[in-house]
C-alpha positions as CSV (number, residue, x, y, z in Angstrom):
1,X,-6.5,-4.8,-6.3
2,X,-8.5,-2.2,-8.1
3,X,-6.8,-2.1,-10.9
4,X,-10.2,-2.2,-13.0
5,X,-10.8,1.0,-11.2
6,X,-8.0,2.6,-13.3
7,X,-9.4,2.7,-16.8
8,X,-7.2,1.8,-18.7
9,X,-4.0,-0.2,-17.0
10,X,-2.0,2.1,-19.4
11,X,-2.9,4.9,-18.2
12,X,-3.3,5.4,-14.4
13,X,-4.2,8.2,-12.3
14,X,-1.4,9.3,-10.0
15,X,-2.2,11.3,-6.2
16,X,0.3,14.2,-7.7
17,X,-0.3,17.1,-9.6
18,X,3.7,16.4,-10.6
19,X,3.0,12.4,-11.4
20,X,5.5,11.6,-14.3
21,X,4.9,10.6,-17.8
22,X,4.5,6.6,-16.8
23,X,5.3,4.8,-19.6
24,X,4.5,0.8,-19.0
25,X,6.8,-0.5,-21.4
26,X,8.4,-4.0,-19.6
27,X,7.1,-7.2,-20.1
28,X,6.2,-9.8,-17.4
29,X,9.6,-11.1,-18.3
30,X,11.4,-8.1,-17.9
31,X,9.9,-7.8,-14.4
32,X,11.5,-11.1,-14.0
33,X,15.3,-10.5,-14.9
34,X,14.5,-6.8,-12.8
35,X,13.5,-9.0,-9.7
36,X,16.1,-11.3,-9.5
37,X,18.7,-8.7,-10.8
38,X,18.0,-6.6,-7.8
39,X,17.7,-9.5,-5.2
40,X,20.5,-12.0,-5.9
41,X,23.4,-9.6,-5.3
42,X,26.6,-11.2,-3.1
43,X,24.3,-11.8,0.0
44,X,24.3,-15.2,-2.1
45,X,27.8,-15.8,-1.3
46,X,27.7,-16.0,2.9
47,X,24.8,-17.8,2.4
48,X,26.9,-21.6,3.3
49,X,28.3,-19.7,6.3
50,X,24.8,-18.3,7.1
51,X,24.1,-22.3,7.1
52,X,27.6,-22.6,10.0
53,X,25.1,-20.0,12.2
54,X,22.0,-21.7,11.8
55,X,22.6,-25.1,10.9
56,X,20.5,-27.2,8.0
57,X,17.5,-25.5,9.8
58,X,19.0,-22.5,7.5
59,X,17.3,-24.2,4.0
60,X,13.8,-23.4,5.9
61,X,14.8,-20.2,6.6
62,X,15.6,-19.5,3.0
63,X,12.2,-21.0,2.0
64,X,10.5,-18.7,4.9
65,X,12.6,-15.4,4.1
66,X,11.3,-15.9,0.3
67,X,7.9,-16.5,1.1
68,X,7.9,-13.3,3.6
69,X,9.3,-11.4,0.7
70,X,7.3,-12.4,-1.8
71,X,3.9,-11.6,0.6
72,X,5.2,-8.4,1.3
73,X,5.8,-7.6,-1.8
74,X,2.8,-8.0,-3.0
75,X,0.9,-6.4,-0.3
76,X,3.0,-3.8,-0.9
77,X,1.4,-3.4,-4.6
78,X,-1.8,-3.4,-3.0
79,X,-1.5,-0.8,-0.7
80,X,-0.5,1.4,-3.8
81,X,-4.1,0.2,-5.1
82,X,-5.9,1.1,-1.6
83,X,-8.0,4.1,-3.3
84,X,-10.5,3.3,-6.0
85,X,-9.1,5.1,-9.0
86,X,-5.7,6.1,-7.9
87,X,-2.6,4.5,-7.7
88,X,-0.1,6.1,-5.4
89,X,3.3,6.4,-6.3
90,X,6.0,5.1,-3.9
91,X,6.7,2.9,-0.9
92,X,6.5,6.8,1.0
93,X,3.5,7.4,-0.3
94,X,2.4,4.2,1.3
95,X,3.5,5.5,4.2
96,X,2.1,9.1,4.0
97,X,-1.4,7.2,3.5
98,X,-1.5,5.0,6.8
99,X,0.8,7.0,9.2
100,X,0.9,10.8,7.9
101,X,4.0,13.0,7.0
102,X,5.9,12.0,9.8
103,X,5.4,8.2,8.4
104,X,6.7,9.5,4.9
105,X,9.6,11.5,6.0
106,X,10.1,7.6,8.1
107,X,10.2,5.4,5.7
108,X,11.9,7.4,3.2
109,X,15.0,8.4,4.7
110,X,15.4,4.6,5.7
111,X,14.5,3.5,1.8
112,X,17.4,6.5,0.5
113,X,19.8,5.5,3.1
114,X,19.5,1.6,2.6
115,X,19.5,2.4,-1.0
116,X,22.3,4.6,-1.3
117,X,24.1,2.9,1.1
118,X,24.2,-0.6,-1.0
119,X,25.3,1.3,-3.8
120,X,28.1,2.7,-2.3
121,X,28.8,-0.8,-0.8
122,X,28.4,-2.1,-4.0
123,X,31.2,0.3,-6.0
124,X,33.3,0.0,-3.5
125,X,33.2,-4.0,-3.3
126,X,33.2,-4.4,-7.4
127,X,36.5,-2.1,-7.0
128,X,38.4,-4.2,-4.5
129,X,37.2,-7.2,-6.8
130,X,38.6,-5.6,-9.2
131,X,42.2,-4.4,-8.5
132,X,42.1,-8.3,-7.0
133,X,41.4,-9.8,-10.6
134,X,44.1,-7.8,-12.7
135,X,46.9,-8.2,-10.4
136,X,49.5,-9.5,-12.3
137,X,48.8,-7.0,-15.1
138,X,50.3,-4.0,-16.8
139,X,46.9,-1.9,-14.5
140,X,47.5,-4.0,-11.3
141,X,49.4,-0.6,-9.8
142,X,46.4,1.6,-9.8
143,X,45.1,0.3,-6.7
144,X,41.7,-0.1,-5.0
145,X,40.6,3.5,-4.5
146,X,41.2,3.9,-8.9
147,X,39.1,1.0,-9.7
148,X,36.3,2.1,-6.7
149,X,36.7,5.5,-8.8
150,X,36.0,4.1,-11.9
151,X,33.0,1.6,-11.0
152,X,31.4,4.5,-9.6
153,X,32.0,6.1,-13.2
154,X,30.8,3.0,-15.4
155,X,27.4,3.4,-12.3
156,X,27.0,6.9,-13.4
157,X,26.9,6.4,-17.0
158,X,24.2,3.9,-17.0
159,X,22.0,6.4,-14.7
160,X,22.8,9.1,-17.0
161,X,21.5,7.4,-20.3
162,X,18.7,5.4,-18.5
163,X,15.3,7.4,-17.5
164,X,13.9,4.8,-16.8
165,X,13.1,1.5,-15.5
166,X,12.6,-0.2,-19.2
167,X,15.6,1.2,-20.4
168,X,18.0,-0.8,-18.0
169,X,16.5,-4.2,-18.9
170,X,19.4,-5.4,-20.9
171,X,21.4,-4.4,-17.6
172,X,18.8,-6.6,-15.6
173,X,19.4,-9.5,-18.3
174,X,23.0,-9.7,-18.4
175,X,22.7,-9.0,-13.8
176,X,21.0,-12.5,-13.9
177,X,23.0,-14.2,-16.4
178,X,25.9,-13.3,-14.3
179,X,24.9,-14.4,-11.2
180,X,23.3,-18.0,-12.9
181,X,26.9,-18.3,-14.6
182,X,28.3,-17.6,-10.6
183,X,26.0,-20.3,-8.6
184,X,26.7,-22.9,-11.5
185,X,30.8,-22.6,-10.8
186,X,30.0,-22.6,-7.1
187,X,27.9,-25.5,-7.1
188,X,30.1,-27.4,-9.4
189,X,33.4,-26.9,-7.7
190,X,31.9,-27.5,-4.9
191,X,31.0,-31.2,-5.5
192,X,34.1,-31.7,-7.0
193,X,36.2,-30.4,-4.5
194,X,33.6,-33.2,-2.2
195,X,35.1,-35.8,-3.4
196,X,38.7,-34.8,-2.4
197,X,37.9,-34.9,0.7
198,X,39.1,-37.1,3.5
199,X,36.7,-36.0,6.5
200,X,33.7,-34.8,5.9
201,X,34.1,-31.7,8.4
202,X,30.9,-31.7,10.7
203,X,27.7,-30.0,10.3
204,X,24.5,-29.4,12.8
205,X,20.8,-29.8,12.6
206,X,20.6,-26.4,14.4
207,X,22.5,-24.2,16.7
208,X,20.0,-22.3,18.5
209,X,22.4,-19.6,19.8
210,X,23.3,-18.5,16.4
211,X,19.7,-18.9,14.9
212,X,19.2,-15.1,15.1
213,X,22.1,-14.5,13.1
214,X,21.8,-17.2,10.6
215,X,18.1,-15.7,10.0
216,X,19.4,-12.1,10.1
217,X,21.9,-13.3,7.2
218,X,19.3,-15.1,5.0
219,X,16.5,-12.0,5.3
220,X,19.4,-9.4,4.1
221,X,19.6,-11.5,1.3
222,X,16.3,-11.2,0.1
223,X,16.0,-7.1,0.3
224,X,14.8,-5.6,-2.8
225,X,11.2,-4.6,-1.7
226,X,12.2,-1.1,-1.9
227,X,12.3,-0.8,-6.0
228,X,9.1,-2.6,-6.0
229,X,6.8,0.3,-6.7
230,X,8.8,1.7,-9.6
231,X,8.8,-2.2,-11.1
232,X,5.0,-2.8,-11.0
233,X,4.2,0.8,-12.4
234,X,6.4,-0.4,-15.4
235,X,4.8,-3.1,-16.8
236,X,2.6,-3.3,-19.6
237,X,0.1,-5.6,-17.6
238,X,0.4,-4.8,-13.8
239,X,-2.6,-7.7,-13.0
240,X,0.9,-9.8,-13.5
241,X,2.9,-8.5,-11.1
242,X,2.1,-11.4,-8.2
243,X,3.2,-13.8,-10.9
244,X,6.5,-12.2,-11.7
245,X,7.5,-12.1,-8.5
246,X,6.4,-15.0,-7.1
247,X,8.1,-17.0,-10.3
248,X,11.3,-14.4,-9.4
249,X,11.5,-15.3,-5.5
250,X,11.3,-18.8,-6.3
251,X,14.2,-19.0,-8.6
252,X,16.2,-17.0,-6.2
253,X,15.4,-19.0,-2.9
254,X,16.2,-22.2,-5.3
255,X,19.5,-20.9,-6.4
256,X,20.1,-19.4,-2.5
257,X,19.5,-22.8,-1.8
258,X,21.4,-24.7,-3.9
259,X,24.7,-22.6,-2.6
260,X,24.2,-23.4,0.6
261,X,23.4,-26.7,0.7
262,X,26.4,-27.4,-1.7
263,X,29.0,-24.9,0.4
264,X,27.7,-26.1,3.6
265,X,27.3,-29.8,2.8
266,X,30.6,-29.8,1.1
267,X,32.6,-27.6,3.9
268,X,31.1,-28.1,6.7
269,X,31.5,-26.1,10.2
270,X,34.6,-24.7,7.9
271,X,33.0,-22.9,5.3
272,X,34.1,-19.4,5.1
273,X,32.4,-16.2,4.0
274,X,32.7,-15.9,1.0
275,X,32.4,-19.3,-0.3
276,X,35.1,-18.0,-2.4
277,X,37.5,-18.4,0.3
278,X,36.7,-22.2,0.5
279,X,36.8,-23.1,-3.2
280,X,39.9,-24.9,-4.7
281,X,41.9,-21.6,-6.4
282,X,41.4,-21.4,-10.0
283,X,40.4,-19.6,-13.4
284,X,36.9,-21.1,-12.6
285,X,36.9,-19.2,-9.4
286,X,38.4,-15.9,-10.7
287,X,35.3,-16.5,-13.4
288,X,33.3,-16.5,-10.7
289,X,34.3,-13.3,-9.1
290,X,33.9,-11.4,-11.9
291,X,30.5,-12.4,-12.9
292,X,29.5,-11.3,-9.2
293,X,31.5,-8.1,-9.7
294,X,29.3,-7.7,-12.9
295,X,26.4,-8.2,-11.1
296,X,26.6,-5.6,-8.1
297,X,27.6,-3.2,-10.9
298,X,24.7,-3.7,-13.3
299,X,22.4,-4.0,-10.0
300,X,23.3,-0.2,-9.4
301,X,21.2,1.4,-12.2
302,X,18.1,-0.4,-11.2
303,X,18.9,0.2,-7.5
304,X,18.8,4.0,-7.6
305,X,15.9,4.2,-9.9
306,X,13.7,4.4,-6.6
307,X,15.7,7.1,-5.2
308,X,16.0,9.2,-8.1
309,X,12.7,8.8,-10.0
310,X,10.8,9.6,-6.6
311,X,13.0,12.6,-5.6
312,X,12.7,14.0,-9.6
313,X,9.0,13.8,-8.7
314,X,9.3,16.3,-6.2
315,X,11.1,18.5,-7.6
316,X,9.3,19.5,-10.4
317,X,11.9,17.4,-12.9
318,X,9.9,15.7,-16.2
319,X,9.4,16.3,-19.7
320,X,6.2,18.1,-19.2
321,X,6.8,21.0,-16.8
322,X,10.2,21.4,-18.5
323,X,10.3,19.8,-22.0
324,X,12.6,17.3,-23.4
325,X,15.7,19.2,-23.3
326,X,16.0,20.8,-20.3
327,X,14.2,17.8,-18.5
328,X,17.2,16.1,-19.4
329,X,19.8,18.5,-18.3
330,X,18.2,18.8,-14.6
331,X,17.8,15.0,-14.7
332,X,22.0,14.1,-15.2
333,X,22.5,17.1,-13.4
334,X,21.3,16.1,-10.5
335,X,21.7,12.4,-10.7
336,X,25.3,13.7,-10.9
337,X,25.4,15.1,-7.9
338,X,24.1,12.3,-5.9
339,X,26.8,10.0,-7.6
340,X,29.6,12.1,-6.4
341,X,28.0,12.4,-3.3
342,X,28.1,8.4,-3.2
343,X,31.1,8.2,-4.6
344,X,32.7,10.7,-2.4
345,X,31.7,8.4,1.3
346,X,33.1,5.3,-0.6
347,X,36.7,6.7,-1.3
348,X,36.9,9.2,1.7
349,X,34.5,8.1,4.3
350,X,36.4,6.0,7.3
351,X,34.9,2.5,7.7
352,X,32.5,3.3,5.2
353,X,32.3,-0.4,4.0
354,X,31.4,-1.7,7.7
355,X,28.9,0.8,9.1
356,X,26.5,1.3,6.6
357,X,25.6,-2.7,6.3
358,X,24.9,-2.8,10.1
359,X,22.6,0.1,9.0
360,X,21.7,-0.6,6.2
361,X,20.1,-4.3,7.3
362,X,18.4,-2.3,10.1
363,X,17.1,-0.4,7.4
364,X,16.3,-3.0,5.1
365,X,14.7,-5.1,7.6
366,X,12.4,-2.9,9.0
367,X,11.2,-1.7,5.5
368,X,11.2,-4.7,4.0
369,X,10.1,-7.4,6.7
370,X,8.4,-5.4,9.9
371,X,6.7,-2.2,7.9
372,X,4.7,-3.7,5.3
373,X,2.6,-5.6,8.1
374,X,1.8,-1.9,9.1
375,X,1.0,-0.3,6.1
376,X,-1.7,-3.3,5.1
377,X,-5.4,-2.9,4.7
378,X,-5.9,-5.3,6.9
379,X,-3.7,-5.7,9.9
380,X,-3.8,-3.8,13.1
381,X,-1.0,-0.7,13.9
382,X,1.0,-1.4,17.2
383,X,-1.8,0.7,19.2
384,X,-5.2,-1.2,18.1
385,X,-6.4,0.6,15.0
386,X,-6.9,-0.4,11.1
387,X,-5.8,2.6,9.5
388,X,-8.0,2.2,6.4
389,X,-11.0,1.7,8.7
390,X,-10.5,5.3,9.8
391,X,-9.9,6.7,6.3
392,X,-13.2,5.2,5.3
393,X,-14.3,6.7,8.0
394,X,-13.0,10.3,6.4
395,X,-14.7,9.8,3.6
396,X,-18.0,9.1,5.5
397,X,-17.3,12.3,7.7
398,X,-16.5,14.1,4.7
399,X,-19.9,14.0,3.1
400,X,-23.7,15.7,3.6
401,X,-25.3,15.2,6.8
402,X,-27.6,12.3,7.4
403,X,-29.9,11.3,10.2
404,X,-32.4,9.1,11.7
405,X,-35.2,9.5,14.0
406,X,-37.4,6.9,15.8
407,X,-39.8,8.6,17.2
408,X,-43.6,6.8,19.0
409,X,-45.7,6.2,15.8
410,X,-42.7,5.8,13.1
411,X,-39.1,6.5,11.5
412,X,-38.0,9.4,9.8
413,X,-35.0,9.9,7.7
414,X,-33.6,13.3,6.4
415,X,-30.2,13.8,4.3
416,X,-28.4,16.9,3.6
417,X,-27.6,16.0,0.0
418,X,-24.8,18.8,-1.1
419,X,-24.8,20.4,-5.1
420,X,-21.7,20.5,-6.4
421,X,-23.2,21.9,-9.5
422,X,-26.1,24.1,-10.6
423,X,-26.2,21.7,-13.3
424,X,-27.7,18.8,-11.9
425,X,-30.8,17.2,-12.1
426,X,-33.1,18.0,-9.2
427,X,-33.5,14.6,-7.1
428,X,-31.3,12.8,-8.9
429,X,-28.3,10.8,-7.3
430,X,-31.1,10.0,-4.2
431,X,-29.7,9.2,-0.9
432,X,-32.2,7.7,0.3
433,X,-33.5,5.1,-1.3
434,X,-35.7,1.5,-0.8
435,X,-33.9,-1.8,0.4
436,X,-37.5,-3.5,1.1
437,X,-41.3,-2.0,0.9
438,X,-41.0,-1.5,4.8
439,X,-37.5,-0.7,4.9
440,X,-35.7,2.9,4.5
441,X,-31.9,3.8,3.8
442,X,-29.9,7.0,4.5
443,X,-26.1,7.2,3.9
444,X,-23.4,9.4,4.2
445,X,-20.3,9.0,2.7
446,X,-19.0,7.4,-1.4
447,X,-22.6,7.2,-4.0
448,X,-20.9,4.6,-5.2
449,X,-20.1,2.4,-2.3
450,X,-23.8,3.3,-1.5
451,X,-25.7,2.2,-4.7
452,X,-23.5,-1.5,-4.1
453,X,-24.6,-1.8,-0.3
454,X,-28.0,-0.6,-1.0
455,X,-28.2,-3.4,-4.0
456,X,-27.3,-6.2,-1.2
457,X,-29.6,-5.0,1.3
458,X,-32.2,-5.7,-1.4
459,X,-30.9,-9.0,-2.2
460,X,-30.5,-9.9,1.2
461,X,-34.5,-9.1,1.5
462,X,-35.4,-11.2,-1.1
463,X,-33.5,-14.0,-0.1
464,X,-35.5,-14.0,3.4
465,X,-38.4,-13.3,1.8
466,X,-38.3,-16.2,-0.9
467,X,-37.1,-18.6,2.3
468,X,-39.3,-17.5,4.6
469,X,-42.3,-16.2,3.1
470,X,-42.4,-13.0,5.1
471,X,-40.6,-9.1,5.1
472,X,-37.3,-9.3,7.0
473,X,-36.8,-8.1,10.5
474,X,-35.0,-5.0,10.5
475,X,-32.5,-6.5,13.6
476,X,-31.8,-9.3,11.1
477,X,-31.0,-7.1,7.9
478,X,-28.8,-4.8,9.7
479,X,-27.3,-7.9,11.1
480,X,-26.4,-9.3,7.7
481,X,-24.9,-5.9,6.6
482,X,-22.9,-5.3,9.0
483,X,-21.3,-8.9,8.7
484,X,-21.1,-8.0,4.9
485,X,-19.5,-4.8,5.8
486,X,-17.4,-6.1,8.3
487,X,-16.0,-9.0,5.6
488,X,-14.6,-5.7,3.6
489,X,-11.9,-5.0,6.6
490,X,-10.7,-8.5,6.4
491,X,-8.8,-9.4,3.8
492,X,-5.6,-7.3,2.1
493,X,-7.0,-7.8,-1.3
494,X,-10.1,-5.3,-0.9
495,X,-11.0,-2.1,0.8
496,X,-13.7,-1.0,3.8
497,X,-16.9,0.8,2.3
498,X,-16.9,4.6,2.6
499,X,-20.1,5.2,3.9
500,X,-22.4,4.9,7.0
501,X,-25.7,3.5,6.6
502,X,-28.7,4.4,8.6
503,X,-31.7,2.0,8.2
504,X,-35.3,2.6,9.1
505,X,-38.4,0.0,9.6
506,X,-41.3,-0.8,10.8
507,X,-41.7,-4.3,11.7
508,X,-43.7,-6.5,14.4
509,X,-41.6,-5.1,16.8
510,X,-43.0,-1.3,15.9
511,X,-40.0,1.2,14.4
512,X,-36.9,0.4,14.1
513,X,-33.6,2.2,13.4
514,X,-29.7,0.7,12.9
515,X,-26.8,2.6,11.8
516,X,-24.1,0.6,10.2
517,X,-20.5,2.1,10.0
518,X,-17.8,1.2,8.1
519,X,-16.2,-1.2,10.5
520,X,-19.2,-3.4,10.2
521,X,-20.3,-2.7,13.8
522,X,-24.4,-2.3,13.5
523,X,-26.1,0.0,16.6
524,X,-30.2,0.2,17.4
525,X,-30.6,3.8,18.1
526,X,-33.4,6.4,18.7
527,X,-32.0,9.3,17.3
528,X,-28.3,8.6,14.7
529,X,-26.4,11.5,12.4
530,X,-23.7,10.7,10.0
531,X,-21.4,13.1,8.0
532,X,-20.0,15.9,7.9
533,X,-22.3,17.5,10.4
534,X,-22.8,14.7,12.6
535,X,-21.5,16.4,15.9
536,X,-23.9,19.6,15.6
537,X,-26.7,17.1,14.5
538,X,-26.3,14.8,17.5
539,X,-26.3,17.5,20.2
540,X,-29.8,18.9,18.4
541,X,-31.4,15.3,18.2
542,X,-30.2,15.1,21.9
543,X,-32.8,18.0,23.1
544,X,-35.4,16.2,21.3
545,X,-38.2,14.0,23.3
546,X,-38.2,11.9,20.4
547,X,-40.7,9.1,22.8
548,X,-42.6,11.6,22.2
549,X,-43.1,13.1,18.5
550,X,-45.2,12.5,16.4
551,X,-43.9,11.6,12.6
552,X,-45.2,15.0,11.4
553,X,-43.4,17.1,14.2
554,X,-40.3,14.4,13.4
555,X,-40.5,15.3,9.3
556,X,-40.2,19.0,10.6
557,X,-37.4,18.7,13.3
558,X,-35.5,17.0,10.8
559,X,-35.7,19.5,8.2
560,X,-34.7,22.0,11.3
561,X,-31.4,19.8,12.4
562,X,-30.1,19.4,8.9
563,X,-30.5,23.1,8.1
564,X,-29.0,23.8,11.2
565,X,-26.0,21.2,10.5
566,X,-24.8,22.8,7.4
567,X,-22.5,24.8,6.6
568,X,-22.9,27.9,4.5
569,X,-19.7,28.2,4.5
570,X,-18.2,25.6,3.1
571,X,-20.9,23.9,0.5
572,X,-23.6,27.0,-0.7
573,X,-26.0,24.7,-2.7
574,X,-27.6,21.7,-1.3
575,X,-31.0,19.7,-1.0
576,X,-33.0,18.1,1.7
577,X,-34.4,14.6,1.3
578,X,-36.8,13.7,3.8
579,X,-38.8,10.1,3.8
580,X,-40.9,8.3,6.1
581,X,-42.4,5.0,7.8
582,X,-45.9,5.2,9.7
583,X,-49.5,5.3,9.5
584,X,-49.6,7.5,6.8
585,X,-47.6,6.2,4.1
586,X,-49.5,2.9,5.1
587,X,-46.0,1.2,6.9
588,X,-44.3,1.0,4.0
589,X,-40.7,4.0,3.2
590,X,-41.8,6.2,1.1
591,X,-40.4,9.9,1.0
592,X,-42.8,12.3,2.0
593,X,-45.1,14.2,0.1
594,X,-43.9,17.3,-1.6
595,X,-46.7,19.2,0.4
596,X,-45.0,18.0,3.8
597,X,-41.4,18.5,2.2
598,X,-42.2,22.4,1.5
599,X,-43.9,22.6,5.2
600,X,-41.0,21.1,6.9
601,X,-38.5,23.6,5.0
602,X,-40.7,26.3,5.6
603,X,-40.3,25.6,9.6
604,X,-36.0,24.9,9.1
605,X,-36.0,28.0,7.6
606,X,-38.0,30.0,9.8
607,X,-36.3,28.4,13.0
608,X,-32.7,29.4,11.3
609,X,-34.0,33.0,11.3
610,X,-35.3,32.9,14.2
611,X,-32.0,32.0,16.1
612,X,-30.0,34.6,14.0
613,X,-32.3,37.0,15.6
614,X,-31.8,35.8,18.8
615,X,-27.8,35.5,18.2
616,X,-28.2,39.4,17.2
617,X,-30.6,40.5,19.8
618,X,-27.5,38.6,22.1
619,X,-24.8,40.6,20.3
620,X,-26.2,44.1,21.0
């Protein structure tokens, strides 16, 4: 990830004029209790039965569902990381990079809706736990829909007073202690209620025709991808955020584990969901239920942070558009409304509590298991393409004009190199520059990308030259580029280079010209543009007889299609570099002499004036 690219890891810069005031503030630890807090909610306790569906073939499941999540998760991270020097916000913003609006509009209203909808499943399950555990007492009258009321109160306070992620940690500490308190009275009641047992009930190696279920079970129970964004743009040292949640997933799929095997070894083909249901009755057991009601209640806070920080975003709502006050205001306001809005579906909304999980693990697994494949640097879309190929490819088409000519006795190269500033330095920031004495290169697209591919081409000369005692073929350097390029769209961890690279030569072989995109593929050509005026530039080099110019008629028509390529319109200020291999400049690249340079402008500009004349002689 290019998190070096970022300055300071403090301090990052956001896509939005309306990015929030980030404060990294949580500790790799943090990150930790934040992780598993989120995860391990009471998907951990139909895990045994999860085993009844799939058999012990469930334990590798577990193992494969956390090491999917864990992947994902962290290629999820680096597609925040995809553009040198910015860090995009949210999992939409993901989505708005590889697949447009449409994408974001997508993959958000799945993330709100799973989101949302576990809340609500959440009050409404710590309320019926709840009016269960104080039955018997002087408040066991008020009923489930009082207690749902009030867990969506005790949920609202901790949203209010939390902005946010850091200031819910010591909710994500006491979340994991609860659920570590839970698994160690469900594992030990377990294997004491083993040895009380007559018959070991049966159990299977697998049952193929409930595999899908079984699997469907175990992947639900590692959801949490969705607050990953807001977690990593937390921490103090985001460089550690693989660590923390690998170390996280790992303790969850060992205490996922370790409930399964013990309900399912213990139980059998008779286990029941929840595990609850199959434990001896007990205060150990109503411990138990409480510390899970605990923990889908202090799971809530940290849960909505990724719906409400992202939709704050966009509506304008932080300290600095609106100061501290008032930020504060807009913020409960409308995290009150959504609350009531949640609230409201959990007391009122008819089978509330058994739609929105079938939903909701739609939701959850496409966003969380299917969609981060997608959205990856590296890995192909359902129709063929690499989405970040094509950006690079933007970038390229969104820079000066560049071409390349190969014409009978040489190679000419021209650039349309655009001024964004009266300020700088004439020929300064060349692009055009020297990879070998008889080899020439002209790019289009990121100076940067271009100084680093420039630098290897040179290093790749000198390596055949030191080896082989001779200049190297231009075939065989354009070769090795474009495998170098190519290496760049392979792996999740880096980015394609944003530029196109035309290279010129002269060799035994008599002129030579390549153009390497940033896929990596590497074409011989007689006649190549690149930028933002490629299309008009091809269709001029196209009426050219370029078997048979000259160098010197090449130098001018060169001059001619760049002037004719740009566009007044858009970029006023701009200069041509021209260079050359042939005869004259003794086979080796050199750019042409200032003498030829003013000639050949001369001629661009006289041929520009010469077509408006035409165009108005056409118009009267």
């Amino acid at each position: 990830m290019h998190y070096g690219s970022l300055g300071n890891e403090n301090s990052p810069r956001y896509t939005s004029d309306s990015a929030p005031e980030v404060q990294r503030l949580s500790s790799t630890t943090e990150t930790f209790f934040h992780i598993v807090c989120i995860t391990a909610g009471t998907g951990i306790l139909q895990l045994p039965y999860a085993l009844k569906t799939g058999g012990w073939a469930g334990l590798a499941f577990i193992a494969l569902a956390g090491a999917v999540s864990a992947y994902t998760g962290k290629i999820l991270i680096q597609c925040l990381y995809y553009k040198h020097g910015v860090r995009l916000q949210s999992y939409s913003d993901v989505a708005k990079a590889a697949f447009g609006s449409r994408g974001r509009l997508i993959v958000r209203s799945l993330k709100d809706f799973n989101l949302l909808g576990v809340v609500g499943i959440y009050i409404i399950l710590a309320g019926i736990s709840i009016d269960s555990l104080v039955i018997g007492t002087p408040v066991g009258q008020l009923g489930e829909q009082f207690w749902i009321a009030m867990s969506a109160f005790a949920v609202w306070i901790a949203i209010v007073a939390a902005r946010q992620i850091h200031d819910v940690f010591v909710l994500s500490v006491f979340g994991t202690l609860t659920t570590v308190v839970m698994v160690v009275i469900v594992v030990w009641l377990g294997i004491g209620d083993s040895g009380l047992i007559d018959t070991r009930p049966p159990t299977k190696l697998i049952n193929i025709r409930t595999t899908p279920i079984s699997l469907a079970s175990i992947c639900f129970s590692f959801g949490g991808n969705l607050n990953w964004p807001e977690l990593e743009a937390s921490m103090k040292s985001p460089k550690k955020w693989s660590k923390a949640l690998s170390l996280a997933t790992a303790f969850i799929a060992f205490i996922y584990a370790s409930v399964a095997a013990v309900g399912y070894g213990v139980y059998g083909d008779n286990v029941r969901s929840p595990i609850f249901l199959s434990l001896p009755p007990g205060i150990a057991v109503v411990t138990a239920k409480a510390m899970i009601t605990a923990h889908v209640l202090l799971a809530c806070p940290i849960l909505l942070t990724a719906v409400f920080m992202e939709a704050e975003r966009d509506l304008g709502i932080s300290a600095g558009a609106l100061g501290a006050t008032k930020e504060w205001l807009y913020r409960a306001a409308f995290r009150t409304v959504l609350m009531l809005a949640i609230t409201f579906a959990a007391l009122f909304v008819s089978d509330f509590s058994k739609v929105v999980p079938i939903l909701g693990a739609i939701a959850a697994s496409m966003v969380v298991f299917v969609i981060p494949y997608d959205l990856s640097v590296s890995t192909y879309s359902p129709d063929g393409r690499v989405f970040q190929v094509e950006y690079a490819q933007k970038a390229v088409d969104n820079s000066g004009t560049a071409i390349g000519l190969r014409v009978k006795d040489g190679v000419v190269l021209a650039v349309e190199k655009i001024k964004h500033s009266r300020l700088l330095v004439p020929n300064s920031n060349k692009r055009i520059m020297t990879a070998d004495k008889n080899i020439g290169i002209a790019t289009a697209g990121w100076m940067s990308d271009t100084r680093h591919l420039v630098k290897r081409a040179r290093d790749e000369a000198h390596s055949y030259n030191s080896v082989y005692k001779s200049p190297i073929p231009a075939k065989i350097i354009a070769e090795r580029m474009g495998m170098y390029v190519q290496a760049y769209t392979l792996y999740s961890a880096v980015r394609p280079f944003g530029v196109s690279t035309i290279m010129a030569s002269i060799d035994k072989d008599g002129p030579q010209l390549y153009m390497i995109e940033p896929s990596g593929q590497y074409v011989g050509y007689r006649g190549c543009a690149a930028g933002k005026g490629k299309q008009v530039a091809k269709t001029e080099i196209e009426k050219l007889n370029l078997e048979e110019l000259t160098v010197r008629e090449a130098v001018k028509e060169a001059a001619r299609i760049i002037y004719t390529a740009h566009d007044d319109t858009k970029d006023k200020l701009f200069e041509l570099e021209l260079s050359w291999i042939c005869d004259e400049s003794n086979g080796l690249h050199a750019h042409v002499p200032q003498s030829v340079l003013d000639e050949a402008i001369e001629y661009a500009e006289r041929a520009l004036d010469d077509d408006d004349d035409e165009m108005e002689e056409d118009d009267e």
